[in-house]
C-alpha positions in Angstrom: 6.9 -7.2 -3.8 6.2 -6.5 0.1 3.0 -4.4 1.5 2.7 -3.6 4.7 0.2 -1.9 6.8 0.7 0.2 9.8 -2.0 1.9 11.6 -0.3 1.8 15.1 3.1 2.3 13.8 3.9 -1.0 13.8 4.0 -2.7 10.8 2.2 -5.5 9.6 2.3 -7.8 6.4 -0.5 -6.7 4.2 -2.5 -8.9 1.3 -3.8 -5.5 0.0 -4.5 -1.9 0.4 -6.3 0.4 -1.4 -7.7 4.2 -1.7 -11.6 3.9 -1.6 -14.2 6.5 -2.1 -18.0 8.0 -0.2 -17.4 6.9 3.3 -14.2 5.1 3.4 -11.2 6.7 2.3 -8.7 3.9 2.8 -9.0 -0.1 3.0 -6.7 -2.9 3.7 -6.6 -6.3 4.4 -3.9 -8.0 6.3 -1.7 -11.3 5.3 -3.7 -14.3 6.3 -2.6 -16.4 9.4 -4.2 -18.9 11.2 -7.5 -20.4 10.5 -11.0 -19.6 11.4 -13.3 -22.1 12.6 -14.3 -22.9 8.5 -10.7 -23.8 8.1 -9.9 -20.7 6.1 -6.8 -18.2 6.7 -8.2 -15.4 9.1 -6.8 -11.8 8.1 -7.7 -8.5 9.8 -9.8 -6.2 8.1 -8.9 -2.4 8.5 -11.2 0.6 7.6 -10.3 4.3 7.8 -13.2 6.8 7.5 -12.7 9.4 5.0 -12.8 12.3 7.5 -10.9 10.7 10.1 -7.2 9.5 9.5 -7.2 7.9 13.3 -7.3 4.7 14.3 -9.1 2.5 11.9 -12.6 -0.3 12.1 -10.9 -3.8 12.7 -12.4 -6.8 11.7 -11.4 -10.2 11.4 -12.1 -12.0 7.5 -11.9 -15.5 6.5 -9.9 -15.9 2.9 -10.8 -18.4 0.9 -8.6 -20.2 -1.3 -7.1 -19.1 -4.8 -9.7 -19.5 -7.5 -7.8 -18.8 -11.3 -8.4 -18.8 -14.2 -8.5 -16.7 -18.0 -5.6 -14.5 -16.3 -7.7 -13.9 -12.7 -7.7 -15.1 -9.5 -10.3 -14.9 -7.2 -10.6 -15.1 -3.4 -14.2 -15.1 -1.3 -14.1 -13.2 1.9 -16.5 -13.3 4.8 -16.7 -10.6 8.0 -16.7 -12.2 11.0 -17.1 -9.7 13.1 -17.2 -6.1 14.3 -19.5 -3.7 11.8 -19.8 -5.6 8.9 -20.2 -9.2 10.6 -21.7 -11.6 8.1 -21.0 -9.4 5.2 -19.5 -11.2 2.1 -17.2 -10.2 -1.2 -14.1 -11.5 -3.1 -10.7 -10.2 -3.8 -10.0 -10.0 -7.7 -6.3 -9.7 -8.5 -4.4 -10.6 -12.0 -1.8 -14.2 -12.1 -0.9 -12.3 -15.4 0.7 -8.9 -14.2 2.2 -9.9 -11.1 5.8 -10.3 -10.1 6.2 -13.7 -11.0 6.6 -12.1 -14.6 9.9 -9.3 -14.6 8.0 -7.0 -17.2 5.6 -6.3 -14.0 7.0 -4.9 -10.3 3.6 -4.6 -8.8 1.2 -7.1 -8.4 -2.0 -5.9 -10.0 -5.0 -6.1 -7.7 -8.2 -5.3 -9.7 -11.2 -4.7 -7.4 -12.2 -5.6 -3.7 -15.8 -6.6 -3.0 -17.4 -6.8 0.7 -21.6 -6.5 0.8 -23.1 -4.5 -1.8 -19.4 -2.3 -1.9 -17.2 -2.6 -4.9 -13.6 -0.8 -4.3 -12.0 -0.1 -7.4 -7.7 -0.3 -7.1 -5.5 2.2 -8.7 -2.6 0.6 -10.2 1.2 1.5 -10.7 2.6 -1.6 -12.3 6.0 0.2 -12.7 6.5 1.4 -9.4 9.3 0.6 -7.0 7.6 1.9 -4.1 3.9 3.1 -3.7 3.2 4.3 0.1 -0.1 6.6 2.1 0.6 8.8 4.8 -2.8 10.8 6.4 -1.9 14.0 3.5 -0.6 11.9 0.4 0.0 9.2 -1.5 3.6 9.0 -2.6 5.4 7.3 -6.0 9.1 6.3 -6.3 10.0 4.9 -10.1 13.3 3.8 -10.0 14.3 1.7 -13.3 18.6 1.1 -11.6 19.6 4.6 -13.3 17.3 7.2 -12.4 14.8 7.5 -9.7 11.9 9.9 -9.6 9.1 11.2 -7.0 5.6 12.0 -7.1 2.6 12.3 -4.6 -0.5 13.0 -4.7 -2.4 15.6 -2.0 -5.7 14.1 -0.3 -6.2 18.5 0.0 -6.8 19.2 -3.2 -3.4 21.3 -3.6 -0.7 20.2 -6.4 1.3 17.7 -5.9 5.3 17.6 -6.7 6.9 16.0 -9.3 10.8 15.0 -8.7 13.3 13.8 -11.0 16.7 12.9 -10.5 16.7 11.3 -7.2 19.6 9.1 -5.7 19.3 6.2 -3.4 21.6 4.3 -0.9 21.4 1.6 1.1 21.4 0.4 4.9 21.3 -2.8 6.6 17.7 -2.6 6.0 16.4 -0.9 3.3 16.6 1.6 0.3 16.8 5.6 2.0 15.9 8.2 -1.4 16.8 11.8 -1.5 15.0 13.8 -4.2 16.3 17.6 -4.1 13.0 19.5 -5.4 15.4 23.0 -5.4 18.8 24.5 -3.8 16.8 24.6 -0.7 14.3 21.7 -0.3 14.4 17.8 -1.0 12.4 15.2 -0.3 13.3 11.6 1.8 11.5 8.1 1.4 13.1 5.9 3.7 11.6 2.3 4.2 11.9 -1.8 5.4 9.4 -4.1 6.5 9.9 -2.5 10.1 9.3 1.1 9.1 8.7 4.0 6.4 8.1 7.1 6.5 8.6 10.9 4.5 10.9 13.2 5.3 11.2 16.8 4.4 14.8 18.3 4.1 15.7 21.8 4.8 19.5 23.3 5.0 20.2 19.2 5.3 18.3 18.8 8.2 14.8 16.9 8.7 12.0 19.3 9.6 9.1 17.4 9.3 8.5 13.8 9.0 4.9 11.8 7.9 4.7 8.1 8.4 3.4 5.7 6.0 0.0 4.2 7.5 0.5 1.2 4.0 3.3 1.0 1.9 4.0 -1.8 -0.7 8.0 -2.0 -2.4 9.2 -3.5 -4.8 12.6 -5.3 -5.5 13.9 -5.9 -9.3 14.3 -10.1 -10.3 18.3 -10.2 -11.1 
């Protein structure tokens, strides 16, 4: 399993991301790299307001070290700057479904805490790709024989629902093609350098959204 993040269009490695409610409407937290003065892993804290799908809040976080057990694992966190400086939480995710285990392709992250803010994470343990744009949230299930499609519209209007999708492969990544009709079908396209949505008219692109987070998933053999 791989997430990235990708508020610039350029992709970085993500530790989480999550759909959030009042205020924010999406969170994530990048990969920790090099320490902060405590001698915890730094990671860069990213908050998009929910009526504003711009440029998010950046912060940088201190991670503290795994802390398992009775099938958790907890992490504290700490703001160390920007609007939330000083603020504290923890990072709840599962050492029992995770992708160490085949039954599971995702990684089950449970909840993310910062101050007096708890972010509930919605969960697709079967997905093989689970990606935002700044209109949808988009689902690819693909168990090696048949792949199908969903999203889900941050509008309120229906989402689709697309079975029967084929998939091929480049150099760097899986490229989908769900055909919804005779006339329209959707692309999912994406690698740790780039993803995006494509819709498909008369076999040509006519309108593309890129993923701002995006977390795949690739089968144990």
């Amino acid at each position: 399993m791989q997430s990235y993040v990708s508020p610039d269009g350029t992709p970085r490695p993500s530790r989480l991301w999550l759909g959030a409610t009042r205020r924010i409407r999406w969170l994530a937290l990048t990969q920790p790299g090099d320490p902060a003065q405590d001698g915890l892993p730094q990671a860069t804290l990213l908050t998009w307001n929910k009526r504003q799908m711009g440029q998010p809040q950046q912060s940088r976080v201190s991670v503290g070290r795994p802390d398992p057990g009775a099938g958790q694992v907890y992490r504290s966190l700490r703001v160390l700057d920007g609007p939330r400086k000083g603020q504290s939480g923890y990072l709840h995710t599962s050492n029992i479904e995770d992708v160490q285990d085949p039954a599971y392709r995702m990684t089950k992250t449970g909840e993310f805490k910062l101050g007096d803010e708890v972010y509930k994470c919605r969960y697709v343990k079967d997905a093989a790709f689970i990606g935002v744009t700044s209109k949808r949230t988009v689902i690819i299930w693909d168990n090696g024989k048949t792949a199908t499609y969903a999203t889900r519209n941050f509008d309120g209007t229906p989402g689709v629902f697309v079975a029967g999708g084929k998939v091929q492969y480049d150099e760097l990544g899986p490229e989908y093609i769900f055909p919804a009709n005779s006339e329209v079908s959707y692309l999912v396209h994406y690698h740790e350098y780039s993803a995006f949505l494509g819709v498909v008219r008369g076999g040509h692109i006519r309108s593309t959204e890129l993923f701002l987070a995006y977390s795949f998933s690739i089968p144990k053999k």
